[in-house]
Backbone as numpy.savetxt, mean C-alpha at the origin, in Angstrom:
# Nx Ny Nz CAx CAy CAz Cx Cy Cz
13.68 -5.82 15.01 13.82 -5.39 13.64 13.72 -3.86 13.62
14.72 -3.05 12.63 14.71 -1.96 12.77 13.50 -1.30 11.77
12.81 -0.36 12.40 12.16 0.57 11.34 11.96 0.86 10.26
13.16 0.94 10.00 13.78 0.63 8.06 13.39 -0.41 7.47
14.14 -1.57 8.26 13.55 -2.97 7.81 11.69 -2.89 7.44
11.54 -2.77 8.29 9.54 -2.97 8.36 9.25 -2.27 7.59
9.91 -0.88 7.17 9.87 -0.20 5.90 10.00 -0.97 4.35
10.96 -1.71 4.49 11.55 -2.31 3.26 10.00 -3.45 2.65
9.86 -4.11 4.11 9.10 -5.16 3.53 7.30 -4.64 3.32
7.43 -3.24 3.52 5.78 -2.91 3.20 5.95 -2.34 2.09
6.76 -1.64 1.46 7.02 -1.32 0.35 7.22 -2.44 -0.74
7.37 -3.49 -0.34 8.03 -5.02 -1.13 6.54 -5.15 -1.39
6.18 -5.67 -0.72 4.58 -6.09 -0.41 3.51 -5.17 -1.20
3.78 -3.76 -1.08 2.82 -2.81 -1.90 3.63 -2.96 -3.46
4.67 -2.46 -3.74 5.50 -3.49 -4.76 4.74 -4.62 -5.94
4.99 -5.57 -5.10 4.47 -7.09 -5.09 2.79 -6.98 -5.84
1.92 -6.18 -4.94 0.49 -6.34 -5.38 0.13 -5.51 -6.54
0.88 -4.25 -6.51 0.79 -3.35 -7.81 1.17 -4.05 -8.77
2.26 -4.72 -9.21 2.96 -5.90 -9.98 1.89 -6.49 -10.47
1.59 -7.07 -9.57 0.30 -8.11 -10.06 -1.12 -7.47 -10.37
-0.82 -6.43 -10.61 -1.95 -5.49 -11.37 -3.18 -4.82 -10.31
-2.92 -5.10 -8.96 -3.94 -4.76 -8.12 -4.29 -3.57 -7.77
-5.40 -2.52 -7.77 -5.68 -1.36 -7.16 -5.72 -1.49 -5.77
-5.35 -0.20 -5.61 -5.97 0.60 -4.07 -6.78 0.78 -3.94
-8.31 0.67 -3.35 -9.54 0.58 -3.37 -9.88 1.60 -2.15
-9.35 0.91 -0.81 -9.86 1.56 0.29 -8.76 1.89 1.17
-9.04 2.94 1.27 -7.71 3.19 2.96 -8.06 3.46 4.36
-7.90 3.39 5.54 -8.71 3.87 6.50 -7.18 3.93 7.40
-7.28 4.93 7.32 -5.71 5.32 8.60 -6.40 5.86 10.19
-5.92 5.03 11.20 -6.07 5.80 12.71 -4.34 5.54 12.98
-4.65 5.99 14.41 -3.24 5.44 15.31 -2.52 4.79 15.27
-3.09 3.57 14.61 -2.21 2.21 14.53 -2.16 1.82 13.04
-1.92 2.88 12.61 -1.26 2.66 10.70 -2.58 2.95 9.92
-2.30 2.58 9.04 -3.21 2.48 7.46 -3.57 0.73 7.13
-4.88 0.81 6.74 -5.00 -0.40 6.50 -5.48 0.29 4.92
-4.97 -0.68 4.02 -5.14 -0.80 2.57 -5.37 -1.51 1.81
-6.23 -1.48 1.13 -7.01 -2.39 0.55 -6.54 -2.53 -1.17
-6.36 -3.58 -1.64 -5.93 -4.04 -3.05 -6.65 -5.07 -3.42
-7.48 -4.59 -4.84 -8.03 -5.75 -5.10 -7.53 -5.56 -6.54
-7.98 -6.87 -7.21 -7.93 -6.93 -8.58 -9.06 -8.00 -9.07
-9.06 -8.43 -10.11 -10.29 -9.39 -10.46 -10.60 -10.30 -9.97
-9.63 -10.87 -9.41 -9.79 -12.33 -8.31 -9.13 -12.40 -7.01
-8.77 -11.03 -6.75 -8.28 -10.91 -5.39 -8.41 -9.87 -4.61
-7.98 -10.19 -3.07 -8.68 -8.74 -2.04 -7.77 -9.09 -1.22
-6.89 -7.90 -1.10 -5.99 -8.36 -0.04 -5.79 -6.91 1.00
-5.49 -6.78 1.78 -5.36 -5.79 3.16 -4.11 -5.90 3.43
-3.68 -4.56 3.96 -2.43 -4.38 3.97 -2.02 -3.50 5.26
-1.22 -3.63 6.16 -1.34 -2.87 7.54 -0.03 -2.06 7.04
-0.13 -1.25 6.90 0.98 -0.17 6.98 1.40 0.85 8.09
2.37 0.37 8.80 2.35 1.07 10.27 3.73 2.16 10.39
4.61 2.22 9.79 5.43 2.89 9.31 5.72 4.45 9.01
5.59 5.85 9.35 5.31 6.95 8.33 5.84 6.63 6.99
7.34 6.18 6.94 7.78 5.66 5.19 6.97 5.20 4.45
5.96 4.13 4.77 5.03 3.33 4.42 3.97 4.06 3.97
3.68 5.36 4.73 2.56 5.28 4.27 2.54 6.69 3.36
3.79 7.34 3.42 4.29 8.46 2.36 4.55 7.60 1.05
4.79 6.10 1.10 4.97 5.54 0.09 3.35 5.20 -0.76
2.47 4.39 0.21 1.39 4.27 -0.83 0.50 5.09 -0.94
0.92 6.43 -0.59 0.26 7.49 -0.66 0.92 8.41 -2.39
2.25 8.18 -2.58 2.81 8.30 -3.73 2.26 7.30 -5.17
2.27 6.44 -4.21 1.75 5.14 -5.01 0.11 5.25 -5.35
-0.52 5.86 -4.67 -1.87 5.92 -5.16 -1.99 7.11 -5.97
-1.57 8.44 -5.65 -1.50 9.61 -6.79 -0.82 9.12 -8.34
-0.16 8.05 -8.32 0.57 7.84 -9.45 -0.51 6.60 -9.86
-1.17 6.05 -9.67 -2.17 5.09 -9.60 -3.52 6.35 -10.44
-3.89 7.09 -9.60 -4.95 7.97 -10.04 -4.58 9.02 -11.51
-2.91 8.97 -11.78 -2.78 9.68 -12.42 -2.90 8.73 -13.90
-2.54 7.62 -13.65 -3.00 6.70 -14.83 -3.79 6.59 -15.49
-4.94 6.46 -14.46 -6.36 6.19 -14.67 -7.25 7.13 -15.18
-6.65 8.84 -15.30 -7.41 9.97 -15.99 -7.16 9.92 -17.20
């Protein structure tokens, strides 16, 4: 699978949980991607983002997240 692809479906997926109303809570990035954390009132879900696209994306996605919330 190409790069792009794996791109498409972490963005779907971050997408998908924002949709369903979930925050970004926690992030912890090393070597091997970003792991991200989304919860909402009855859910907790983790998210491996290994991609640079991916993670310029929920990095957009969380400033626009924080900008809501002021």
């Amino acid at each position: 699978m190409s790069e792009y692809q794996i791109f498409l479906q972490e963005r779907d997926k971050i997408d998908f949980l924002i949709q369903k109303g979930c925050k970004m809570t926690n992030i912890i990035e090393n070597l091997s991607g970003a792991f991200v954390d989304f919860e909402n009132t009855d859910e907790k879900e983790t998210l491996h983002i290994v991609t640079p696209e991916g993670r310029k994306y929920f990095a957009v996605m969380l400033i626009k997240q924080q900008k809501e919330g002021a």
